[in-house]
C-alpha positions as CSV (number, residue, x, y, z in Angstrom):
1,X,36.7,-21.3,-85.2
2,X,38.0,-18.2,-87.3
3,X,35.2,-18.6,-90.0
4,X,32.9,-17.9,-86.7
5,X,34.5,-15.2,-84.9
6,X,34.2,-13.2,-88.2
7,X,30.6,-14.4,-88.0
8,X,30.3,-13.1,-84.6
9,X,32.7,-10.2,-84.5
10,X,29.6,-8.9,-88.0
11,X,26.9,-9.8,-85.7
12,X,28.7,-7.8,-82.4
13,X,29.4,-4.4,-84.6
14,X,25.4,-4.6,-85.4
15,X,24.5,-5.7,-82.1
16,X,21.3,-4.1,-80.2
17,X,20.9,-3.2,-77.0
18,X,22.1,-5.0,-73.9
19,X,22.5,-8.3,-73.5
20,X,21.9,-11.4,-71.6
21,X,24.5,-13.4,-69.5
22,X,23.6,-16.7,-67.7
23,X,25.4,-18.9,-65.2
24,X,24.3,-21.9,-62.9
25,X,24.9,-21.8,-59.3
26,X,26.4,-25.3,-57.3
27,X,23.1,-26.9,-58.0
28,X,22.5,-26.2,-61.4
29,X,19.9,-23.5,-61.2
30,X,20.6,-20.8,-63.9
31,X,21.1,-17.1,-63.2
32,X,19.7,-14.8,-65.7
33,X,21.2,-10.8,-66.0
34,X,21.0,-7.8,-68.5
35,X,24.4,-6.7,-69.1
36,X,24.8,-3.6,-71.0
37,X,29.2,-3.1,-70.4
38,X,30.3,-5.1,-72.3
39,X,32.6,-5.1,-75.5
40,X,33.7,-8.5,-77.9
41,X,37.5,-8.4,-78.7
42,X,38.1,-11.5,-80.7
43,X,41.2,-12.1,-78.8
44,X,40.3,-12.3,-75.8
45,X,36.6,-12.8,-75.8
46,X,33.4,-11.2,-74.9
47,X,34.5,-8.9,-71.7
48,X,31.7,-7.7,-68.8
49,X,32.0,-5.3,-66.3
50,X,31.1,-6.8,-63.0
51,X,28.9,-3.7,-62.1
52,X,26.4,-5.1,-59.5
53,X,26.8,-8.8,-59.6
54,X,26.4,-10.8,-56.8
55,X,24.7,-14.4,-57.8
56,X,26.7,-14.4,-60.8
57,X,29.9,-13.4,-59.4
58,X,29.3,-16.2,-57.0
59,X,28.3,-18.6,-59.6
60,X,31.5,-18.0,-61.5
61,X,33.9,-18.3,-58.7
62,X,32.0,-22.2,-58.4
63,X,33.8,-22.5,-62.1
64,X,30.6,-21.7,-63.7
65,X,30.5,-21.6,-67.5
66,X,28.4,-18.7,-69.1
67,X,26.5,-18.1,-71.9
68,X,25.4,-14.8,-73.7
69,X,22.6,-14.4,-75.9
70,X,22.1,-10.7,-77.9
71,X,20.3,-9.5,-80.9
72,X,21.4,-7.7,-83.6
73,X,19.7,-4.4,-85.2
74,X,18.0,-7.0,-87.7
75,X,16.3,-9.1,-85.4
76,X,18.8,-12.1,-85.2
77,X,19.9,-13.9,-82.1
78,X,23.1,-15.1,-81.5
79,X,24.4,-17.1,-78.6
80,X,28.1,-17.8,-77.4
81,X,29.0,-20.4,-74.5
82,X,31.7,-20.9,-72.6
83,X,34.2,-20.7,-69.8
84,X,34.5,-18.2,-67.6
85,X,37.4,-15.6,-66.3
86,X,37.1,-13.3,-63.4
87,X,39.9,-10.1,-63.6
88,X,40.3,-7.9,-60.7
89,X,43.9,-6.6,-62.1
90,X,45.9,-7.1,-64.8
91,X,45.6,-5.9,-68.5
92,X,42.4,-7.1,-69.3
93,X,41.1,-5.1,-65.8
94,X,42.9,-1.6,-66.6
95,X,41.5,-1.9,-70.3
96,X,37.8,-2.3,-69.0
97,X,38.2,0.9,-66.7
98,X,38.9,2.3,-69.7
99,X,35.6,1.7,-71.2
100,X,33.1,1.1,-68.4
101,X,30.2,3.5,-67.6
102,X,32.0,5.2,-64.5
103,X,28.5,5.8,-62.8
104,X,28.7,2.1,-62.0
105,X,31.4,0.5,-59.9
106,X,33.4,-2.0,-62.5
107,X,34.7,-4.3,-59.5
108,X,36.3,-6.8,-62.1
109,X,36.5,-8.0,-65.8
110,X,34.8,-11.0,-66.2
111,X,35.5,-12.9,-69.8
112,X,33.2,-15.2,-71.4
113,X,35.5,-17.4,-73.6
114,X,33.8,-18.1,-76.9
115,X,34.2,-21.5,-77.7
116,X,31.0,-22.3,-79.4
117,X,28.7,-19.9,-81.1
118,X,25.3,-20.0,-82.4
119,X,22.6,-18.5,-84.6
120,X,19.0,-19.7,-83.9
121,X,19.5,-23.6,-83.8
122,X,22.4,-23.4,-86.1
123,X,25.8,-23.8,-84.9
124,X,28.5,-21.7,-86.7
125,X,31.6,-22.6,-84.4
């Protein structure tokens, strides 16, 4: 997995542009959102600002995993799935108030845990 996160943590500092965050709800239908708050700290994970969720939050208090998909400046897609966190204190909560657009309302920290990544069809991790 470290060989990966250095892939990922490349891809991250050359990312473009928002990105997109999916869940499933209880029956397995998938919930698509544009997330632009976001930051990738390799120890902790890929970390969102739960702005103005409201299927997704719902989806990952059901114990929904996520996945994230984002391009980088060159074109390339990368994906990361895994399981979900929801923060509404602690540490990981006061450090996203430190970052989020403060226009929007950052209700929680919500951390996608990367535990596989991929480029294309290729899986690096």
């Amino acid at each position: 997995m470290e060989k990966g996160r250095e892939v990922l943590t490349e891809a991250w500092e050359d990312r473009k542009g928002p990105a997109v965050f999916a869940t499933v709800d209880r029956e397995n239908k998938p919930n698509v959102i544009y997330v632009g708050d976001i930051r990738y700290q390799p120890e902790t994970g890929i970390i969102v600002a739960d702005n103005y969720f409201h299927k997704t939050r719902e989806n990952i208090k059901n114990q929904s995993s996520g996945a994230m998909v984002f391009l980088t400046n060159k074109g390339k897609a990368y994906q990361v799935k895994g399981s979900i966190e929801y923060h509404t204190e602690g540490k990981i909560f006061e450090d996203m108030k430190k970052w989020h657009n403060a226009k929007h309302p950052g209700v929680a920290a919500v951390v996608l845990n990367v535990e596989e990544i991929y480029s294309g069809a290729e899986r690096i991790a």
